[in-house]
ZANUZA-658481 format. One record per residue: z, x, y of N, C-alpha, C, O in turn; residue number from 0. Coordinates in pm, 1 decimal. Each point is the difference from the previous one (the first is absolute). Layout:
<pts>
PT     n.up   n.east  n.north    ca.up  ca.east ca.north     c.up   c.east  c.north     o.up   o.east  o.north   i
PT        Z        X        Y        Z        X        Y        Z        X        Y        Z        X        Y NUM
...
</pts>
This chain:
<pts>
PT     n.up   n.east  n.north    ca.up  ca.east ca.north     c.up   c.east  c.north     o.up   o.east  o.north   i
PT      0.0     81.2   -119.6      0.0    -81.2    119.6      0.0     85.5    125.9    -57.6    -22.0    106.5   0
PT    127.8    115.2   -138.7    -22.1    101.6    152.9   -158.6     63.8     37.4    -46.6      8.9    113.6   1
PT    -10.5     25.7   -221.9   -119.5     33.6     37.1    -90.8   -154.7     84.9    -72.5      1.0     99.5   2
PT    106.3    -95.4   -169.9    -80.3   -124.6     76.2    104.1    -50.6    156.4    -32.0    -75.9     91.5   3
PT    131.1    136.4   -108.2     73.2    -45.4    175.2    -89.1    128.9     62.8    -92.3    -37.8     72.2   4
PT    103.6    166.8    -86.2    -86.6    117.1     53.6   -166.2    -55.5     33.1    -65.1      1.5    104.4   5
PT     36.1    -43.2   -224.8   -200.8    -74.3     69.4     55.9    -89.8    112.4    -29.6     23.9    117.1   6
PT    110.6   -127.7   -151.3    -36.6    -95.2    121.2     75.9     52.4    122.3    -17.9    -71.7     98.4   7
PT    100.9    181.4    -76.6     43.8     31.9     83.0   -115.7     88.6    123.7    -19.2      9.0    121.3   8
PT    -29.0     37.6   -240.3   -142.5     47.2     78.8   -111.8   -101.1     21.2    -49.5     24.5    110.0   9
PT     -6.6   -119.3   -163.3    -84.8    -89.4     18.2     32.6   -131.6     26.3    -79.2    -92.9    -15.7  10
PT    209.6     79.3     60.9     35.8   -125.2     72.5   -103.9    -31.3    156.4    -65.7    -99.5     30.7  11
PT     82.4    201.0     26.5    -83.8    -15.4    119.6   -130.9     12.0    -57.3    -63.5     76.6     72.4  12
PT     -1.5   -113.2   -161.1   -144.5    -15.2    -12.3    -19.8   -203.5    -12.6    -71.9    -81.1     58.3  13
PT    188.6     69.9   -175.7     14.0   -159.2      1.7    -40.3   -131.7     86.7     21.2     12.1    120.7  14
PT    -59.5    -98.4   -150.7     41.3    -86.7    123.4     97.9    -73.4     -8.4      4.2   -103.8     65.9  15
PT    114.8    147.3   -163.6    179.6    -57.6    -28.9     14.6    131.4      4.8    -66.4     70.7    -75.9  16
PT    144.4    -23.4    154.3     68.7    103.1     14.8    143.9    -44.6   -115.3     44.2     96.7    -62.1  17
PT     12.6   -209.8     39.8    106.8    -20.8    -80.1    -40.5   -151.7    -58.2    -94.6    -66.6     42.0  18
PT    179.9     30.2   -139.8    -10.2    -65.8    -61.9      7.0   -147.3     88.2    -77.9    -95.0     -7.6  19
PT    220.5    113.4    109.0     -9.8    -94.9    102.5    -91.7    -61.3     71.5    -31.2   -118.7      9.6  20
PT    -23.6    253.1     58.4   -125.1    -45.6     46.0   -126.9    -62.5    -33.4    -80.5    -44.5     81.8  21
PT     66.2     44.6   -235.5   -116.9    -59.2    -56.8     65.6   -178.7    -64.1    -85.1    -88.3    -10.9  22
PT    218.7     58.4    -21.5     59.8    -87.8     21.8     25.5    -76.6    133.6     30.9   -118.2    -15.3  23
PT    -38.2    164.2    144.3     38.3    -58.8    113.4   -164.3    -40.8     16.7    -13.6   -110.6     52.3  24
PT   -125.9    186.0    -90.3   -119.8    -34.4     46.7    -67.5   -114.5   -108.8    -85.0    -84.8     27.2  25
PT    129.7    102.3   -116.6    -23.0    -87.9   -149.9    109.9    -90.3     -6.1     53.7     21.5   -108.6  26
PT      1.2   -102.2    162.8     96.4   -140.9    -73.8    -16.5     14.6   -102.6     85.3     61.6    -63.8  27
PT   -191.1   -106.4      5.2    -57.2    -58.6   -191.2     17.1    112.8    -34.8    -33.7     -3.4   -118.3  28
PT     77.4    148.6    150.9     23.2     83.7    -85.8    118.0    -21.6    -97.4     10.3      8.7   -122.3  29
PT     85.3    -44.1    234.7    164.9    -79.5    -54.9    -19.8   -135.0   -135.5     54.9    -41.2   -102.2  30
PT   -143.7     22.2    169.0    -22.6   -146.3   -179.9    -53.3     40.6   -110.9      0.8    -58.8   -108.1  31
PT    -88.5    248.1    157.0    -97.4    -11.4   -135.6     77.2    141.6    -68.3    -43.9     59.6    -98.3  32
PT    153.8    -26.0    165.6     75.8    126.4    -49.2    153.9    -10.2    -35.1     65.9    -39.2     96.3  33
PT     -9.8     58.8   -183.8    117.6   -100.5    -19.1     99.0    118.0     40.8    117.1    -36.9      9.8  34
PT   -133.4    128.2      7.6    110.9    122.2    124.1     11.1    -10.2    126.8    -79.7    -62.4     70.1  35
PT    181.3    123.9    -28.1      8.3    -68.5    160.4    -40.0    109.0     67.9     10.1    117.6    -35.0  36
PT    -60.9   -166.9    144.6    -38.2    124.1     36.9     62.5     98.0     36.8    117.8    -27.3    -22.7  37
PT   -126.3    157.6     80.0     92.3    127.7     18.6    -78.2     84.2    104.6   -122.8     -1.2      7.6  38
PT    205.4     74.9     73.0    -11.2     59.2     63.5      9.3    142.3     -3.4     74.2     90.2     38.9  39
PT   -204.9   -112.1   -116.0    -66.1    125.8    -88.3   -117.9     47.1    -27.8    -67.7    -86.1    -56.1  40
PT      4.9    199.9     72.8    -66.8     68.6    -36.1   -142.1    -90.4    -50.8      2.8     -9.0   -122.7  41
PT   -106.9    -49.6    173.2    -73.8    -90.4    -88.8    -23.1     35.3   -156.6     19.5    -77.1    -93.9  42
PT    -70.0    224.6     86.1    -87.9     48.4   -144.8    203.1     44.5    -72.9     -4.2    -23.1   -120.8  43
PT    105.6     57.0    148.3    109.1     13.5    -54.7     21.9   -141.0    -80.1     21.8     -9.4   -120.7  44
PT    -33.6   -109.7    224.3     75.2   -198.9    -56.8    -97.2    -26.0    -72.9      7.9    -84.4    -89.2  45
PT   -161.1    180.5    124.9   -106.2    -58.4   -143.4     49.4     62.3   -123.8    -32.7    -37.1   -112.7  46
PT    115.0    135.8    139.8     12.4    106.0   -148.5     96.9    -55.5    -62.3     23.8      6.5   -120.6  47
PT     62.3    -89.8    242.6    150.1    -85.2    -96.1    -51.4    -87.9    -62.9     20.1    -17.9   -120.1  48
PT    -93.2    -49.3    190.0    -89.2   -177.9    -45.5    -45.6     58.4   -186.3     59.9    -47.4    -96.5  49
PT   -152.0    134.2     84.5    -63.0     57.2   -109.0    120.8     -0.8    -87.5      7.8    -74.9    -97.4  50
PT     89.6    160.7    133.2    145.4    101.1   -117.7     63.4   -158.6      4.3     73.0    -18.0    -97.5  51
PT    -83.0   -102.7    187.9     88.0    -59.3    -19.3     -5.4   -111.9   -127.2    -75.7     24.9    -93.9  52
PT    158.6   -150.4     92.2    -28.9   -100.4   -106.9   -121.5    -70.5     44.4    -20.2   -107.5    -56.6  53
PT    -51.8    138.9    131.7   -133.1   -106.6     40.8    -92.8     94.7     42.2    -26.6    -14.9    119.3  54
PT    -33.9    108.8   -173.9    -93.5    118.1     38.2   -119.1   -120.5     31.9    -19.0     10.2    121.2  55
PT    -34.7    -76.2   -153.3    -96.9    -61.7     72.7     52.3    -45.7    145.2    -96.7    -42.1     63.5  56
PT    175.1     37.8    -14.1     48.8     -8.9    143.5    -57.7    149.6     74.4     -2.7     18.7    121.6  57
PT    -33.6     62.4   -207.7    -80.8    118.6     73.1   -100.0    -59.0     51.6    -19.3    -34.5    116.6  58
PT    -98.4     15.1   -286.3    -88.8    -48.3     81.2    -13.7    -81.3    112.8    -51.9     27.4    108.2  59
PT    100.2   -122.1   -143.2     33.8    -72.1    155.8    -20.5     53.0    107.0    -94.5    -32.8     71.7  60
PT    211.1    158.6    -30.4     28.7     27.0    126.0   -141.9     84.7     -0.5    -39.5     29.5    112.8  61
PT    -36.4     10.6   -214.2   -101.7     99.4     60.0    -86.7    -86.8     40.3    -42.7     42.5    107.4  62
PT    -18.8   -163.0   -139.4    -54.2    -94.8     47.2     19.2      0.9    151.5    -83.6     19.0     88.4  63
PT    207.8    -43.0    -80.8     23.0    -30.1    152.0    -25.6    102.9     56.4    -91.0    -10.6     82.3  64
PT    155.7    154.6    -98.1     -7.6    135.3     64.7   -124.6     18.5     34.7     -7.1     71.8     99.7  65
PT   -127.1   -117.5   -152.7   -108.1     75.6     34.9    -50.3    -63.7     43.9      6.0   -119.1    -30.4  66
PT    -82.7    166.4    126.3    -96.8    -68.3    127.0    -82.0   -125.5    -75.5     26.5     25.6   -117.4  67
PT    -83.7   -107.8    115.6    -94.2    -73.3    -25.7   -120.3     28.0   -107.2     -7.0    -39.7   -116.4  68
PT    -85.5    119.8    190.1    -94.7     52.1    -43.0     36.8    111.9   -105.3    -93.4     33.0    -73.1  69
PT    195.8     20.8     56.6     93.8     82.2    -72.5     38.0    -12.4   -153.5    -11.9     59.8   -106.9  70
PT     78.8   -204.2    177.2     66.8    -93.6    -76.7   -139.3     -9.7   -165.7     26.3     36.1   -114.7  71
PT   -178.0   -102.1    169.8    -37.1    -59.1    -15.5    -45.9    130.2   -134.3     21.3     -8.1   -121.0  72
PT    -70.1     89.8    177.2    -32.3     63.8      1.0     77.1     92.4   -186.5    -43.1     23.2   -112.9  73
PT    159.9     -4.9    183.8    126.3     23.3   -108.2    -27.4    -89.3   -113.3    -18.0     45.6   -112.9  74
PT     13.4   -191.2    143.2     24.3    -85.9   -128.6   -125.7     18.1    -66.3     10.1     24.4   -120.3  75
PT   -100.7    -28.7    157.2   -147.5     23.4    -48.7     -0.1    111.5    -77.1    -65.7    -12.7   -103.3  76
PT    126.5    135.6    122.2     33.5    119.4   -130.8    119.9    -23.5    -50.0     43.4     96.7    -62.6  77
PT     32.5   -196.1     66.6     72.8      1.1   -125.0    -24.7    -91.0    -78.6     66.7    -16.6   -102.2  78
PT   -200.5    -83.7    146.9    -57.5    -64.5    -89.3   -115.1     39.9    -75.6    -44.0    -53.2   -101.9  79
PT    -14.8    188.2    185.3   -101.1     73.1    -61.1     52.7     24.5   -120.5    -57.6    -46.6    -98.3  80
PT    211.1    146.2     77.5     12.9     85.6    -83.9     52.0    -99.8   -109.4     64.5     63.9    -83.1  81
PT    -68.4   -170.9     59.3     39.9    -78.6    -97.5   -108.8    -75.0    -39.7     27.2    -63.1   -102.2  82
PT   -144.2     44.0    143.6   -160.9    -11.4    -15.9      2.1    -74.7   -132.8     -9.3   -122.7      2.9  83
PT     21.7    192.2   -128.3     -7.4    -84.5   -108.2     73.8   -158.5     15.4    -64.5    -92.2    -49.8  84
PT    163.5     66.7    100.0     48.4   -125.1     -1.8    -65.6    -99.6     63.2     18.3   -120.5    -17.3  85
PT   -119.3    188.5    114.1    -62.1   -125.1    101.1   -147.0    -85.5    -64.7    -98.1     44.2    -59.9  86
PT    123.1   -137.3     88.9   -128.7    -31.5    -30.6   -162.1     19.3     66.7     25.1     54.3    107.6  87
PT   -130.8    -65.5   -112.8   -114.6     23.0     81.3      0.6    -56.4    159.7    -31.6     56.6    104.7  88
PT     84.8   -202.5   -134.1     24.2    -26.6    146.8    120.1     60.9     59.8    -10.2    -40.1    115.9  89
PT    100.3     99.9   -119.9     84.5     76.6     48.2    -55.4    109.4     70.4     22.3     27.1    118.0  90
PT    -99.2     37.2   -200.0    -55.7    108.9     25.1   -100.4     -0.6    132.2      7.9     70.3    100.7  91
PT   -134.0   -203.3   -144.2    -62.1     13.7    101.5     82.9    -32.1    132.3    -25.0     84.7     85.7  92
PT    151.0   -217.9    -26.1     98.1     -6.3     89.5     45.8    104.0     67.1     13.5     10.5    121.9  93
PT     29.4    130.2   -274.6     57.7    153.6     52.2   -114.6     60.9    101.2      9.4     63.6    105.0  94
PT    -99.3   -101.0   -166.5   -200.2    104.8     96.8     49.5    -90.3    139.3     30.5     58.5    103.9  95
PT    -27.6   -176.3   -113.8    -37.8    -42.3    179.6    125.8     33.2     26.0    -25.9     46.8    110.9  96
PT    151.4    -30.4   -121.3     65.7     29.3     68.8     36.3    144.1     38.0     83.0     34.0     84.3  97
PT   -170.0     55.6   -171.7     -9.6    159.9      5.5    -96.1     -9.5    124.6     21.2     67.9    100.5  98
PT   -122.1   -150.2   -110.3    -90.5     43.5    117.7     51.6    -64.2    136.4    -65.9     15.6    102.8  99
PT    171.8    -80.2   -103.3     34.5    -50.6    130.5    116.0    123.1     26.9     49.1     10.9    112.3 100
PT    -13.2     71.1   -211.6    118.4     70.2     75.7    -90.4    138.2     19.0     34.1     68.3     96.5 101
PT   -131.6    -24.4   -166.4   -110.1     76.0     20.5   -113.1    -58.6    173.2    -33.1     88.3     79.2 102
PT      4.4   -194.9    -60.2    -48.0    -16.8    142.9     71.2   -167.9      5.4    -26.9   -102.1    -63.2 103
PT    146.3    138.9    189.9    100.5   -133.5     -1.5    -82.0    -67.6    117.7     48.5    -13.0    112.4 104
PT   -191.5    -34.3   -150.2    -56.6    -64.8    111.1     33.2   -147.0     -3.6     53.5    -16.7   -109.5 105
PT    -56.8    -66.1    155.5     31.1   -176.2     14.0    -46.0    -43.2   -132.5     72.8    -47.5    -87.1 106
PT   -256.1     76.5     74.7    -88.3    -63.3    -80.7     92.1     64.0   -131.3     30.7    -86.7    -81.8 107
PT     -0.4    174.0     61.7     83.6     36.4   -155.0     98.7    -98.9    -18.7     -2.4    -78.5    -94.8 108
PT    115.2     80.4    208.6    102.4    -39.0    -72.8    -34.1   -179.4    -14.1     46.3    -74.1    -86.7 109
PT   -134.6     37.8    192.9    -46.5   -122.6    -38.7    -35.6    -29.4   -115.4     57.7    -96.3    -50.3 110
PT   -169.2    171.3    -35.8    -27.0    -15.5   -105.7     83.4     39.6    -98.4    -27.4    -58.9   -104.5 111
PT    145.6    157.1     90.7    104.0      0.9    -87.1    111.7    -96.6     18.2     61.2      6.3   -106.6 112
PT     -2.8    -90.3    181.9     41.9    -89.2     55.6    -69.7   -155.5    -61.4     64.3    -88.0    -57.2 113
PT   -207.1     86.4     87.4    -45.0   -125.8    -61.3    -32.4     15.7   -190.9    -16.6    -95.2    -76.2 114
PT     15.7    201.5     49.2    -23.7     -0.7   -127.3    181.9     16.9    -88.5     12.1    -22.5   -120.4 115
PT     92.5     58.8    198.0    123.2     25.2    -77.7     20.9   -185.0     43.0     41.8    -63.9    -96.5 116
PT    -64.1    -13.4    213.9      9.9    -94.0     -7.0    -53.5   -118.2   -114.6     67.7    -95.3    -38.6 117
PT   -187.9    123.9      1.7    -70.7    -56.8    -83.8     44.2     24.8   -155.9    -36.9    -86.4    -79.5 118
PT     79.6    148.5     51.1     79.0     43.3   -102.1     55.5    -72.9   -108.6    117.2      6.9     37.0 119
PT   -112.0    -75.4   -149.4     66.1   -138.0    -57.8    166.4     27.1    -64.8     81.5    -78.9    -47.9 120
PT    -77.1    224.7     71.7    157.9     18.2    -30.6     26.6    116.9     88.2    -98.7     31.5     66.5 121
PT    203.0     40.2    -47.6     38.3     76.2     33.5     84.0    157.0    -62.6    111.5     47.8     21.2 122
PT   -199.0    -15.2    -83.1    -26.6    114.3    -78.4      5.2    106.7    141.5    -22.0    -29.0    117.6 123
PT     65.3    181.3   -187.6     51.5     93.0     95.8    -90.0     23.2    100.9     24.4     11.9    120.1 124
PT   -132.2     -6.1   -178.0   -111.3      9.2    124.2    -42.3    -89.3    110.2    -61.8     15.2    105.4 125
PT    126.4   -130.0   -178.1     -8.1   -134.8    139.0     58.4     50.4    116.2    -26.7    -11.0    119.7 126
PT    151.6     94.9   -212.1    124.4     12.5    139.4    -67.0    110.0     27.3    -43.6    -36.7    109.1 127
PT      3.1    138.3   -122.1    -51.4     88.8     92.7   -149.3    -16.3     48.2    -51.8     86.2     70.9 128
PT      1.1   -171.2   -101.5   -107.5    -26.2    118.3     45.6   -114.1     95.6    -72.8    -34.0     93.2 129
PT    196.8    -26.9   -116.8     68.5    -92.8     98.7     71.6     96.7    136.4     -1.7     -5.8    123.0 130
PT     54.2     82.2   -214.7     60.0    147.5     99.6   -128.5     14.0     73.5     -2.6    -42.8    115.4 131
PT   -100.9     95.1   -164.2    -92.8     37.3    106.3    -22.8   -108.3    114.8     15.5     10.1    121.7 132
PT    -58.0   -118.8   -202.1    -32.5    -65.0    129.9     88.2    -83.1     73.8    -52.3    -78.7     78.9 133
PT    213.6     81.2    -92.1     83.6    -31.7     67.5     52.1     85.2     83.6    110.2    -24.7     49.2 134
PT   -187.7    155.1    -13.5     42.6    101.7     53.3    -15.8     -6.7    148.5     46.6     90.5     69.1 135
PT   -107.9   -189.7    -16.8     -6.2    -20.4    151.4   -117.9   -150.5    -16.2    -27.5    -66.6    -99.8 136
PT    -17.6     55.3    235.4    -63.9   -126.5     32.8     23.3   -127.0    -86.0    111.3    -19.4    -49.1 137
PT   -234.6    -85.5     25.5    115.1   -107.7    -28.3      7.6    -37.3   -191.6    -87.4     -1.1    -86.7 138
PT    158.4    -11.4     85.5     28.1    -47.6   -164.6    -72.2    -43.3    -36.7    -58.9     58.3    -91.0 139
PT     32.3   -132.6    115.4   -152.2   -157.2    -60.3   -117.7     94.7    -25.7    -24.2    107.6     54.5 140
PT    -32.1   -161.8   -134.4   -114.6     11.6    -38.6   -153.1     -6.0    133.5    -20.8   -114.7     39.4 141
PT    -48.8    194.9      5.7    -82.0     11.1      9.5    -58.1   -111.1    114.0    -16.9     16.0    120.8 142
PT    -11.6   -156.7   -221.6    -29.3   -144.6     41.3     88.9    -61.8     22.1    -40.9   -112.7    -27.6 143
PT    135.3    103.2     57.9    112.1    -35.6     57.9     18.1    -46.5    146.0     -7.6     99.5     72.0 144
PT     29.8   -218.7      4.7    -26.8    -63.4    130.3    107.7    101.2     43.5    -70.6     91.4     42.5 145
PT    161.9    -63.0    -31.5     87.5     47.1     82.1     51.1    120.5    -62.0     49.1    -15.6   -111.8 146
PT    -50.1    143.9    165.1     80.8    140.0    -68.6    116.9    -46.8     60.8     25.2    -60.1    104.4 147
PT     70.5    125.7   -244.5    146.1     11.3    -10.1     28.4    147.7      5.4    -57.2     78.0    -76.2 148
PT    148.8    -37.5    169.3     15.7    103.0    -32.6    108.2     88.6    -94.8    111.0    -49.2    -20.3 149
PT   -148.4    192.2    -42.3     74.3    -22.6   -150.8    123.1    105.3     85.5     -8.8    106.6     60.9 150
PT    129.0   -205.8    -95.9    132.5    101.2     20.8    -35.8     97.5    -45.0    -89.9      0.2    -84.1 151
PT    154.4    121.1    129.8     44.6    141.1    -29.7     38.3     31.5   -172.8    -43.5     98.8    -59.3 152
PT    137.3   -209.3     -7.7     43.3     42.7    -72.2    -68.1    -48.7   -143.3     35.1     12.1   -117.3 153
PT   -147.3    -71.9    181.6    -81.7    -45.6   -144.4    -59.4     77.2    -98.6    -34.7    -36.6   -112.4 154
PT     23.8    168.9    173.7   -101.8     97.9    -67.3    101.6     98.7    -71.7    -35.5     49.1   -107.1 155
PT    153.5    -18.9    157.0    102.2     38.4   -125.6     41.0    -76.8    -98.9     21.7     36.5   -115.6 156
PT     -9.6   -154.9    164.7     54.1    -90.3   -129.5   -117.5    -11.1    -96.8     14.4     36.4   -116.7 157
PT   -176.3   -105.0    178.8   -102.0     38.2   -113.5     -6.1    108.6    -58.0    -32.4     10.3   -118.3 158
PT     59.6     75.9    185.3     -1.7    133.0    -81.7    117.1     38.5   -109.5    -16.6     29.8   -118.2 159
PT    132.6    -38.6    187.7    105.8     -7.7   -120.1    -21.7    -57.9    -78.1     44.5     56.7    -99.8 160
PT   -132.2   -226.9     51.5    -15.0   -104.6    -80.5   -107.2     93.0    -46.3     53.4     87.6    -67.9 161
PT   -182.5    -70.1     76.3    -15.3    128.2    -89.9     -7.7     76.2    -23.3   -111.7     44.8    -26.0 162
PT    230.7     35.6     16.2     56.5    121.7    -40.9     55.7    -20.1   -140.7    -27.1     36.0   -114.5 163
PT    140.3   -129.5    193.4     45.8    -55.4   -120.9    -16.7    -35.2   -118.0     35.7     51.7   -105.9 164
PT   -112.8   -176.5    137.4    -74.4   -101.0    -80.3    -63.4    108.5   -128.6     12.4    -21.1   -120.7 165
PT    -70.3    120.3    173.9    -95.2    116.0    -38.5    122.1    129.6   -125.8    -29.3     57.3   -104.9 166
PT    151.0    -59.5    180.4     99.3     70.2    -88.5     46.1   -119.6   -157.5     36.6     25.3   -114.7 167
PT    -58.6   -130.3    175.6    101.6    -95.3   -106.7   -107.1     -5.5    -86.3     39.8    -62.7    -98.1 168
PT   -172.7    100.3     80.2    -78.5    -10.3   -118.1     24.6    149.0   -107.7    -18.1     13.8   -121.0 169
PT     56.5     63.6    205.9      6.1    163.0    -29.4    111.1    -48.3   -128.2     92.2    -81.1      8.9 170
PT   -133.9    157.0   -122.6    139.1     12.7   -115.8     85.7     56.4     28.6     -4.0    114.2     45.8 171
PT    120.2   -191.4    -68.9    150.7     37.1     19.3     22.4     86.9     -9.8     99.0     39.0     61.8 172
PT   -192.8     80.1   -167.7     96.4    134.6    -21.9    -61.1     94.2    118.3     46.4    113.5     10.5 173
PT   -136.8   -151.5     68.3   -107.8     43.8     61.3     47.7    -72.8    160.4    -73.1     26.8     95.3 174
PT    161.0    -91.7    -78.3     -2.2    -55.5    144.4     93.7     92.7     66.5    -52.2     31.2    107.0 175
PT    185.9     37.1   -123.0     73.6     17.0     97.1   -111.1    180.5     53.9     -3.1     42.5    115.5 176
PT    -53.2      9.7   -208.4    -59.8    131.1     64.9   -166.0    -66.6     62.0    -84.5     78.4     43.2 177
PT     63.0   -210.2    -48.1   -117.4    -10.0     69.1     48.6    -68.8    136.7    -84.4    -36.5     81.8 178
PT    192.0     23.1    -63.3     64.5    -41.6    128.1     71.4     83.0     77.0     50.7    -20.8    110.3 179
PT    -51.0    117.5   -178.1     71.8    166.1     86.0   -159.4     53.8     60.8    -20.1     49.4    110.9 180
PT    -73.5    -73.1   -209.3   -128.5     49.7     45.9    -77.1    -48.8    100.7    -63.7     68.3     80.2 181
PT     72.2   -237.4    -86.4      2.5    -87.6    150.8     63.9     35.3    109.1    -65.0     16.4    103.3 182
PT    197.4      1.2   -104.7     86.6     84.0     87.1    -61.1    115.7     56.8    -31.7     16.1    117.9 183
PT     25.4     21.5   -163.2    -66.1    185.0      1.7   -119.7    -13.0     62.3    -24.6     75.1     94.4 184
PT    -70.2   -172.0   -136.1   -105.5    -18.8     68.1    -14.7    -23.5    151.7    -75.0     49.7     84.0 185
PT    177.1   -147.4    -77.6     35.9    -19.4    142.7     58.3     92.2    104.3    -33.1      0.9    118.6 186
PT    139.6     90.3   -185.6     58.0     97.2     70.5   -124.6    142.7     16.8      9.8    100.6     70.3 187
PT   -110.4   -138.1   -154.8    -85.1    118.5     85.0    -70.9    -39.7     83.9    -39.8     73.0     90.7 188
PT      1.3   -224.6   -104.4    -80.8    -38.6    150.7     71.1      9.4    116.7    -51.1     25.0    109.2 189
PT    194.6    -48.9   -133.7     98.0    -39.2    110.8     24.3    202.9     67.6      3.8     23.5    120.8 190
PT      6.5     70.8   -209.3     10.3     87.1     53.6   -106.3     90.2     11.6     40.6    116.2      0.6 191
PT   -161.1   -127.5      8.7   -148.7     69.9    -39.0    -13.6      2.0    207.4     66.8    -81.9     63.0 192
PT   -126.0    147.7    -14.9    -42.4     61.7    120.1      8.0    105.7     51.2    -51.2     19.2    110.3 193
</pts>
């Protein structure tokens, strides 16, 4: 644990939660979708407790929230890559449009990853991360839609946490708690990479 208080002590100022507080005081729904309270701590340190703790998926969570948007989106999309065998074809193609909207995050992308995770007849991991994409700014609705809504802030972590998740709970049991340290991990190099 000291070596991970030492990273975030150095890469706290890269964050956009400098502490755990702070990504709780900017996220409300962080408090409903994380069952720890928050602390006034270290962001990448309270992700390392969340992980060691009785609810290591409360990591994922907070990395959801921790990372920018496009980040975010971005993140869940390789930890759904690296579990590939579980998805089905339409998953896959969902994973492409939403790779190419975090690859060029122009309107017309996330529109079209947005209307196609909408169109969707269940909500399989890739729904939620092409929902992440296109809940990532302008309006929620679909495309043809009389009136844009615009998508709260916190829609695109929670789609994204939903599949992350969704995406771990297919993983075999003997095989989930080190593919969720590896989700983790994934995140903590985007979060500290510059």
């Amino acid at each position: 644990m000291q070596n991970g208080g030492a990273a975030a002590a150095t890469t706290s100022h890269r964050l956009r939660f400098g502490t755990a507080s702070e990504l709780f005081e900017a996220f409300p729904t962080a408090g409903e979708d994380i069952a720890a309270a928050p602390a006034d701590r270290p962001s990448l340190d309270f992700m390392a407790d969340l992980v060691a703790g009785p609810t290591p998926e409360d990591g994922i969570t907070f990395c959801a929230y921790l990372l920018p948007h496009r980040e975010a989106v971005w993140w869940a999309h390789q930890c759904l890559d690296g579990v590939a065998q579980l998805l089905s074809p339409e998953d896959q193609h969902l994973l492409s449009l939403a790779e190419a909207w975090v690859r060029y995050p122009e309107e017309d992308q996330r529109c079209a990853v947005l209307d196609a995770g909408m169109a969707a007849p269940s909500k399989t991991p890739a729904v939620w991360i092409a929902l992440a994409a296109g809940w990532s700014g302008g309006s929620m609705l679909p495309r043809d839609a009389v009136s844009p809504v615009e998508a709260p802030p916190y829609l695109t972590p929670k789609a994204a946490n939903a599949g992350v998740l969704s995406a771990l709970a297919r993983v075999d049991r003997k095989s989930r708690a080190a593919t969720l340290k590896q989700f983790v991990n994934m995140a903590v190099q985007l979060l500290t990479r510059r």
